[in-house]
LUMMIGU-338630 format. One record per atom (N, C-alpha, C): residue number from 1; x, y, z; atom name. Coordinates in nm, 4 decimals, always signed. Atoms other than C-alpha are relative to their C-alpha. Example, Ala and Ser with C-alpha at 12.3 -4.5 7.8 and 13.67 -1.06 7.14 Angstrom:
2
<pt num="1" X="+0.0890" Y="-0.1190" Z="+0.0000" atome="N"/>
<pt num="1" X="+1.2300" Y="-0.4500" Z="+0.7800" atome="CA"/>
<pt num="1" X="+0.0900" Y="+0.1200" Z="+0.0000" atome="C"/>
<pt num="2" X="-0.0820" Y="-0.1190" Z="-0.0060" atome="N"/>
<pt num="2" X="+1.3670" Y="-0.1060" Z="+0.7140" atome="CA"/>
<pt num="2" X="-0.0770" Y="+0.1090" Z="+0.0730" atome="C"/>
end
This chain:
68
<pt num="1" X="+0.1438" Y="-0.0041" Z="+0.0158" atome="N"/>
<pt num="1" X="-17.1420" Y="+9.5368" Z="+16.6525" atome="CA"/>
<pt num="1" X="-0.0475" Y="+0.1409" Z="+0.0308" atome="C"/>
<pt num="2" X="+0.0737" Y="-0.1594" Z="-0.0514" atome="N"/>
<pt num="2" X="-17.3478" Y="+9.8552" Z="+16.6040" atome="CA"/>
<pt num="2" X="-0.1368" Y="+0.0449" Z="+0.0687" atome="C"/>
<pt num="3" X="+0.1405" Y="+0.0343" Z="-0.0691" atome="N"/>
<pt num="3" X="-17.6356" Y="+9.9513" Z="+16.7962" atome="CA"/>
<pt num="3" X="-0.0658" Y="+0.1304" Z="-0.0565" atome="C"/>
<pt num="4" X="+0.0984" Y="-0.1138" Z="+0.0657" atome="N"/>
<pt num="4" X="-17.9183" Y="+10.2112" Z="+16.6675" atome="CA"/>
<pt num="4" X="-0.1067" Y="-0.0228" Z="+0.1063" atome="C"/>
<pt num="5" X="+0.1321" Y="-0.0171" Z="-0.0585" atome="N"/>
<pt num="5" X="-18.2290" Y="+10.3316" Z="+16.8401" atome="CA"/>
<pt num="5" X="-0.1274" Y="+0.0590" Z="-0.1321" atome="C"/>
<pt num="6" X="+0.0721" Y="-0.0378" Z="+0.0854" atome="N"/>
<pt num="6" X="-18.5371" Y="+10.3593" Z="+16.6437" atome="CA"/>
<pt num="6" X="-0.1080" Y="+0.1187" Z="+0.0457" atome="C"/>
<pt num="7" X="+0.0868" Y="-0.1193" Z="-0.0177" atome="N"/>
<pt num="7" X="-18.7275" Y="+10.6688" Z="+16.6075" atome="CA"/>
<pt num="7" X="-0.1296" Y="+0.0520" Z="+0.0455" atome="C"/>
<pt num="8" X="+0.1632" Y="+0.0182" Z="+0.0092" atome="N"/>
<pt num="8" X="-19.0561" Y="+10.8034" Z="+16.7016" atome="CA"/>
<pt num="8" X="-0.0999" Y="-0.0355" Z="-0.1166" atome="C"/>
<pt num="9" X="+0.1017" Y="+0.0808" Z="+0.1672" atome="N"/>
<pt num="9" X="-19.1445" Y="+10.7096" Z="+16.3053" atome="CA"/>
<pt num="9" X="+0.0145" Y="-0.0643" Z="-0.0044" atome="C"/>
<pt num="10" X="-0.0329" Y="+0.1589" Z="+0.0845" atome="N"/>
<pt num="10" X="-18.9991" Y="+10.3928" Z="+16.3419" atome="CA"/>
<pt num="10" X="+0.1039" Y="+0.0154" Z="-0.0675" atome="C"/>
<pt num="11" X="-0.0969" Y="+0.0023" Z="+0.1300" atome="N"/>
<pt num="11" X="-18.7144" Y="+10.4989" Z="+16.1256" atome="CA"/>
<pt num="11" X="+0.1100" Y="-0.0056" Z="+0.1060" atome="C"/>
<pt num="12" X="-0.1252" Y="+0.0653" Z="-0.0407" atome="N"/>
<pt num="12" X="-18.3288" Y="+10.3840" Z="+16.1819" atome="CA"/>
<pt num="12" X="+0.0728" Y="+0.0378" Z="-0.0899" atome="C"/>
<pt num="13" X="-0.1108" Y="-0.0867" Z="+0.0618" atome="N"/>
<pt num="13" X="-18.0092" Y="+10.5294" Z="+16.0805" atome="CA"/>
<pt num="13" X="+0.1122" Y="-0.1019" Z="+0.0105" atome="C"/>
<pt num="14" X="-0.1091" Y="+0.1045" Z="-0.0586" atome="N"/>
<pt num="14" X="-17.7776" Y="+10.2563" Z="+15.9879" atome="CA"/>
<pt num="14" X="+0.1617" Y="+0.0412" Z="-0.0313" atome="C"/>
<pt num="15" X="-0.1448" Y="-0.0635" Z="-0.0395" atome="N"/>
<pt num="15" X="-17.4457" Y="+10.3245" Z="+16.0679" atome="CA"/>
<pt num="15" X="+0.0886" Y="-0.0293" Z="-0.0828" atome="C"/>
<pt num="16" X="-0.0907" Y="-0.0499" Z="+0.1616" atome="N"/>
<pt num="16" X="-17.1627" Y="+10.4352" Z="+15.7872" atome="CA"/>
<pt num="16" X="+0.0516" Y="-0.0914" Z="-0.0016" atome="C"/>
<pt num="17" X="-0.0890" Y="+0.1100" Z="+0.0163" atome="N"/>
<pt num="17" X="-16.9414" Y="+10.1674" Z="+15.8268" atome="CA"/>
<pt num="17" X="-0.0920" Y="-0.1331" Z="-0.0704" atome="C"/>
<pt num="18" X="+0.0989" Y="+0.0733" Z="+0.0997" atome="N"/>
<pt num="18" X="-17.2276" Y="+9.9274" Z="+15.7232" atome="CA"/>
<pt num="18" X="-0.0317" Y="+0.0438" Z="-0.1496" atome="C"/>
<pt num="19" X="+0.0350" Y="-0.0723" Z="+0.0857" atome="N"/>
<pt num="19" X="-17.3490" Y="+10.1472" Z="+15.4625" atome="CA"/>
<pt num="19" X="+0.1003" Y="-0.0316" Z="-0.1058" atome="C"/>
<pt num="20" X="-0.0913" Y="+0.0429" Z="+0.1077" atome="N"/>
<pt num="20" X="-16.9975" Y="+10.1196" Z="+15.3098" atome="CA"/>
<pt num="20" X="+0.0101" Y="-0.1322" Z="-0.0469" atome="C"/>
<pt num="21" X="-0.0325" Y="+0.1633" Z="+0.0017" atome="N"/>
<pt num="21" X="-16.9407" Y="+9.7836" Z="+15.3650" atome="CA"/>
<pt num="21" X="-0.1193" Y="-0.0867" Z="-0.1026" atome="C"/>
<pt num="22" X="+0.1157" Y="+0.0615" Z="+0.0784" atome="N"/>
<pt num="22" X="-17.3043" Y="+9.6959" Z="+15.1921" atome="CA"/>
<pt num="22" X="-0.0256" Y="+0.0849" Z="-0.1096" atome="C"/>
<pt num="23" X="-0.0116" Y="-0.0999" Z="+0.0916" atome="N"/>
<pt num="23" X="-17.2534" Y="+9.9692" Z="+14.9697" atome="CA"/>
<pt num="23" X="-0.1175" Y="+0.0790" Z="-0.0374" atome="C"/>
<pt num="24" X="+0.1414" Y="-0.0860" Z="-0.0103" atome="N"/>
<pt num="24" X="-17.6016" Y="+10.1227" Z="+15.0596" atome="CA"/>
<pt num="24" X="-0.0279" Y="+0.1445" Z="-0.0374" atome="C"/>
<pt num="25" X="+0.0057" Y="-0.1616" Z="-0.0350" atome="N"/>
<pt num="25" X="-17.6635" Y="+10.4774" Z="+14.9428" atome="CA"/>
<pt num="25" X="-0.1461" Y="+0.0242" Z="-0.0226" atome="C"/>
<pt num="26" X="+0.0955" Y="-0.0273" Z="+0.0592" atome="N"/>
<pt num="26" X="-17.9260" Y="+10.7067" Z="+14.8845" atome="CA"/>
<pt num="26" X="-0.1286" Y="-0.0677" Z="-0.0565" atome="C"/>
<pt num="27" X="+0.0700" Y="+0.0432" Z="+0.0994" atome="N"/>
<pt num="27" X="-18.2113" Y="+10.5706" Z="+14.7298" atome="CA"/>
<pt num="27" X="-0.0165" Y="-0.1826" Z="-0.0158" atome="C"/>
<pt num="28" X="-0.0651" Y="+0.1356" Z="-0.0321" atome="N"/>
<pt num="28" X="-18.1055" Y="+10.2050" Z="+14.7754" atome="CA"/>
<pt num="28" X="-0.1355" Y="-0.0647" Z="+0.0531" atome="C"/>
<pt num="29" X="+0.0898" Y="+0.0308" Z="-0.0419" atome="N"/>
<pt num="29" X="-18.4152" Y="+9.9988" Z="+14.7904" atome="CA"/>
<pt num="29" X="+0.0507" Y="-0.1635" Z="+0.1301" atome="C"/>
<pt num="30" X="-0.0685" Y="+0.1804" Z="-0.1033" atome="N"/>
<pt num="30" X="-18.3717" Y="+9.6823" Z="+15.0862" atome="CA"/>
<pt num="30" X="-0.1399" Y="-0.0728" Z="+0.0039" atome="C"/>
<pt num="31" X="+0.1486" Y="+0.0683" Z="-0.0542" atome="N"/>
<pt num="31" X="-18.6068" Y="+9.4127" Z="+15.1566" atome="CA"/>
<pt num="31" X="+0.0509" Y="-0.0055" Z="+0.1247" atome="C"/>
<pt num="32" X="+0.0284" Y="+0.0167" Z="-0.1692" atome="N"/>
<pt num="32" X="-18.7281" Y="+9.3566" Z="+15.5151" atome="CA"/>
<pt num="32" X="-0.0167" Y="-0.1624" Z="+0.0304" atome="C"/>
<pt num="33" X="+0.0169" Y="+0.1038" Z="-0.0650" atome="N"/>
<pt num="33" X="-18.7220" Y="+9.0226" Z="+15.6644" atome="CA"/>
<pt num="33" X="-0.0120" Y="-0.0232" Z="+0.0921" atome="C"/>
<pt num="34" X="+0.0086" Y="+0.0047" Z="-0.1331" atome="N"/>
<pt num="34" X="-18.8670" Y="+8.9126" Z="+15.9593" atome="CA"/>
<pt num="34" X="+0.0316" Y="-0.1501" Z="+0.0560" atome="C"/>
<pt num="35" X="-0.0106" Y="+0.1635" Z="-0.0497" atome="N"/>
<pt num="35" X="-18.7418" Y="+8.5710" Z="+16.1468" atome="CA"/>
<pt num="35" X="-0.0092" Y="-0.0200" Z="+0.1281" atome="C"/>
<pt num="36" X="-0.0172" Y="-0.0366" Z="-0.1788" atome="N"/>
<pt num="36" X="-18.8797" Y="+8.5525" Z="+16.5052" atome="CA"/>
<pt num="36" X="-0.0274" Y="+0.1292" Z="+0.0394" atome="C"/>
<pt num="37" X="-0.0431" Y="-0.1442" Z="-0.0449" atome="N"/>
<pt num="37" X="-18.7493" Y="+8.8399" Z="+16.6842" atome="CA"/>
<pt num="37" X="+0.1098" Y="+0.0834" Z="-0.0939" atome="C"/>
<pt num="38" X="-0.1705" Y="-0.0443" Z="+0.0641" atome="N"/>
<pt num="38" X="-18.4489" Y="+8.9038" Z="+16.4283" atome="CA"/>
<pt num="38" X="-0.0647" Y="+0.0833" Z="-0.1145" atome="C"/>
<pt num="39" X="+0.0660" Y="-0.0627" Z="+0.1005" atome="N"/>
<pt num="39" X="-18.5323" Y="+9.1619" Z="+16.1416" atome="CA"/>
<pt num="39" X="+0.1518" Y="+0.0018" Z="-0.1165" atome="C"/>
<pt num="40" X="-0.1181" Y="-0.0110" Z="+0.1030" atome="N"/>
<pt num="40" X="-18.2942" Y="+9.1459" Z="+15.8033" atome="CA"/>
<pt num="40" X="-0.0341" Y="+0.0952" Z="-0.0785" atome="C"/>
<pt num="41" X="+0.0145" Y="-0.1280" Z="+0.1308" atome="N"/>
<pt num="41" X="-18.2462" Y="+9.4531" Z="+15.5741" atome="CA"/>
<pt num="41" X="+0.0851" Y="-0.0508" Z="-0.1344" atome="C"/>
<pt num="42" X="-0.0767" Y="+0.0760" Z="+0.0893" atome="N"/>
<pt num="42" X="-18.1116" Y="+9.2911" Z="+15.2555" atome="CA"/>
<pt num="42" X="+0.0045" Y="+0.0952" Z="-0.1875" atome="C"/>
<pt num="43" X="+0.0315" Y="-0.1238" Z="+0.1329" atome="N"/>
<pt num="43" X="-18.0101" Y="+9.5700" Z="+14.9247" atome="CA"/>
<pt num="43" X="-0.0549" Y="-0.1022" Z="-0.1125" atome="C"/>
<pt num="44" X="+0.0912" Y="+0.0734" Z="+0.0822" atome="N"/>
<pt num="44" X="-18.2093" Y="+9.4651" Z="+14.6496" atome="CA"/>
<pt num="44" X="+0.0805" Y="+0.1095" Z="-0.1355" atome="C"/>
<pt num="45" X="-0.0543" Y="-0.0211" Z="+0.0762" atome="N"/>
<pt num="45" X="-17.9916" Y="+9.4740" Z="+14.3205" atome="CA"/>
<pt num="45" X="-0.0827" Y="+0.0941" Z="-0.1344" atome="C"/>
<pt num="46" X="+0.0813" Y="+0.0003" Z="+0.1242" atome="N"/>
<pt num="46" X="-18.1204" Y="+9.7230" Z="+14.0283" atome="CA"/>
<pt num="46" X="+0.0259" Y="-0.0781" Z="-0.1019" atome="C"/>
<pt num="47" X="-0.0269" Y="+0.1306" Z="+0.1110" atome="N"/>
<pt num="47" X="-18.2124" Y="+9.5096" Z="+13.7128" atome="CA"/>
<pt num="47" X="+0.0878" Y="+0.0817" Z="-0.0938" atome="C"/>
<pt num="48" X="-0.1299" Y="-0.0552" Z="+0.0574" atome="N"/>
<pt num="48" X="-17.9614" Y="+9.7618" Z="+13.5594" atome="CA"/>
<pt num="48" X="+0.1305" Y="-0.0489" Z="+0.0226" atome="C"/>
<pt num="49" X="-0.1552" Y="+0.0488" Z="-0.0579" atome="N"/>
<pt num="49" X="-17.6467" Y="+9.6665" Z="+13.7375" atome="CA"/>
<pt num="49" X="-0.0060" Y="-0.1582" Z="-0.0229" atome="C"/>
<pt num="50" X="-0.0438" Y="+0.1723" Z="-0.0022" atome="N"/>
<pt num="50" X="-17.7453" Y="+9.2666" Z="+13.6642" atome="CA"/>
<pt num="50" X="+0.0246" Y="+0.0117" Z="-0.1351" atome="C"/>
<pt num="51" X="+0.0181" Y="+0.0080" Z="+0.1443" atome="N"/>
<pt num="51" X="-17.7559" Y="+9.3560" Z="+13.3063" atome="CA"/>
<pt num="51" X="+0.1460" Y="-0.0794" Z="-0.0656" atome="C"/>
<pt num="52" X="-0.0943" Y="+0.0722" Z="+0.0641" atome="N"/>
<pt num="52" X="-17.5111" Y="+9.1221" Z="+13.1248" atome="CA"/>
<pt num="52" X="+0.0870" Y="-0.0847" Z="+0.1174" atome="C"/>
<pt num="53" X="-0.0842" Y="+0.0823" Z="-0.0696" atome="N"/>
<pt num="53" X="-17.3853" Y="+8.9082" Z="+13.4266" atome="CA"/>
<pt num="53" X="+0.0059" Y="-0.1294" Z="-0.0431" atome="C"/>
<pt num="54" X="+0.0293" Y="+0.1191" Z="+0.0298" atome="N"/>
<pt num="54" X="-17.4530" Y="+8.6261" Z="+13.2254" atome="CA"/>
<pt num="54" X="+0.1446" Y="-0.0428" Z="-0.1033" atome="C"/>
<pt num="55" X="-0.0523" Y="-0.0091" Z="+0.1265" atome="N"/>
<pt num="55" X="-17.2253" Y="+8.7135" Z="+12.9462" atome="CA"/>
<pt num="55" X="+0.1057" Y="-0.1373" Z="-0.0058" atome="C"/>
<pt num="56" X="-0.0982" Y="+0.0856" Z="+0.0542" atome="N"/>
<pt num="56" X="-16.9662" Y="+8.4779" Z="+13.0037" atome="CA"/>
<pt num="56" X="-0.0183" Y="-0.1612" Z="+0.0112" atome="C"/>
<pt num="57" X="+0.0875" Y="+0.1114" Z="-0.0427" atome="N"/>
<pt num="57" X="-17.1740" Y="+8.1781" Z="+13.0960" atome="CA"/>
<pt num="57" X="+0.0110" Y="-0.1359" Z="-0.1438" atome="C"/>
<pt num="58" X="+0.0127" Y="+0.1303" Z="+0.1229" atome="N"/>
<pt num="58" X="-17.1145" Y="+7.8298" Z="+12.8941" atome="CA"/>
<pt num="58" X="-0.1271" Y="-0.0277" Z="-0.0475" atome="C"/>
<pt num="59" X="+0.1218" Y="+0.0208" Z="+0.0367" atome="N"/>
<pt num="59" X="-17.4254" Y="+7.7789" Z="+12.7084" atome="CA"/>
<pt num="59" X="+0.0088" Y="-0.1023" Z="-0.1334" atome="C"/>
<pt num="60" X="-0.0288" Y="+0.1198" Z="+0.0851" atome="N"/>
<pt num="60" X="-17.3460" Y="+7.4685" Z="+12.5226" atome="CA"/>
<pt num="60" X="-0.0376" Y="-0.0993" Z="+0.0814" atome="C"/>
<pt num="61" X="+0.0070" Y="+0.1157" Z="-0.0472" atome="N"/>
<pt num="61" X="-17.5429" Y="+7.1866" Z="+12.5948" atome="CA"/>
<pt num="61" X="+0.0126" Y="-0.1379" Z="-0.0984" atome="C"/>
<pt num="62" X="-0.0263" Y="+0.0944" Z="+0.0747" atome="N"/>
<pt num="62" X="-17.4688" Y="+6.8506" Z="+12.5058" atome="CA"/>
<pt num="62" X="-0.1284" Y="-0.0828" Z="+0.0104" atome="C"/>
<pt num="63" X="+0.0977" Y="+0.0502" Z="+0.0335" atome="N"/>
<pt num="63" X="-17.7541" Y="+6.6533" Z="+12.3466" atome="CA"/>
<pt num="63" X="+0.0574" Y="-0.1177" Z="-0.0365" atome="C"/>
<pt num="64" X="+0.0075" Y="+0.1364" Z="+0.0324" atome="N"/>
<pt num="64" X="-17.8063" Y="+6.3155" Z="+12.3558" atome="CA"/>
<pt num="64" X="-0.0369" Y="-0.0032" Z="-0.1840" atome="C"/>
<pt num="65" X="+0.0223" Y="+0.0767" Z="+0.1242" atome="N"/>
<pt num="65" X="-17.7963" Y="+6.1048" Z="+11.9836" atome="CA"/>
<pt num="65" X="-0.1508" Y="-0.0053" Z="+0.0168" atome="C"/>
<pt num="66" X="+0.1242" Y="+0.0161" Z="+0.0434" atome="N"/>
<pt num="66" X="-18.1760" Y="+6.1272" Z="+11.8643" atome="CA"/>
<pt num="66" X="-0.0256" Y="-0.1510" Z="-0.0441" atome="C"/>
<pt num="67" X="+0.0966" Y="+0.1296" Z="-0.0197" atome="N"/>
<pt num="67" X="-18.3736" Y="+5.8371" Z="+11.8972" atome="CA"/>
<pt num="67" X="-0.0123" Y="-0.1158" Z="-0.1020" atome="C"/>
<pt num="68" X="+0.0112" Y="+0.0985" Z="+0.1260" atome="N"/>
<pt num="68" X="-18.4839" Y="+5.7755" Z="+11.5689" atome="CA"/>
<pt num="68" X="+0.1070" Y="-0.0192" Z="-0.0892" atome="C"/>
end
């Protein structure tokens, strides 16, 4: 577990081994979550990098026999 102190701006320097591990760089937008006392920093995917995660996705549905 890593520990940080936060700044006189409020700002926090999270430590490299995280960084790698969450693959945070630069620029890297996070959301903030607050629960209680507990705060979550969570990277927030660009809609670039989701682009085609779908691709291989079954998209065949089976339809019921029509009525009439």
């Amino acid at each position: 577990m890593s520990k940080v102190v936060i700044s006189p701006k409020f700002q926090v320097v999270i430590p490299k081994e995280i960084r790698e591990k969450t693959g945070i760089k630069v620029g890297t937008y996070l959301e903030v979550i607050s629960y209680g006392n507990r705060i979550e920093l969570i990277p927030i995917e660009p809609i670039k990098k989701l682009k085609g995660f779908l691709n291989d996705m079954d998209t065949k549905i089976e339809r019921e026999k029509d009525r009439i």
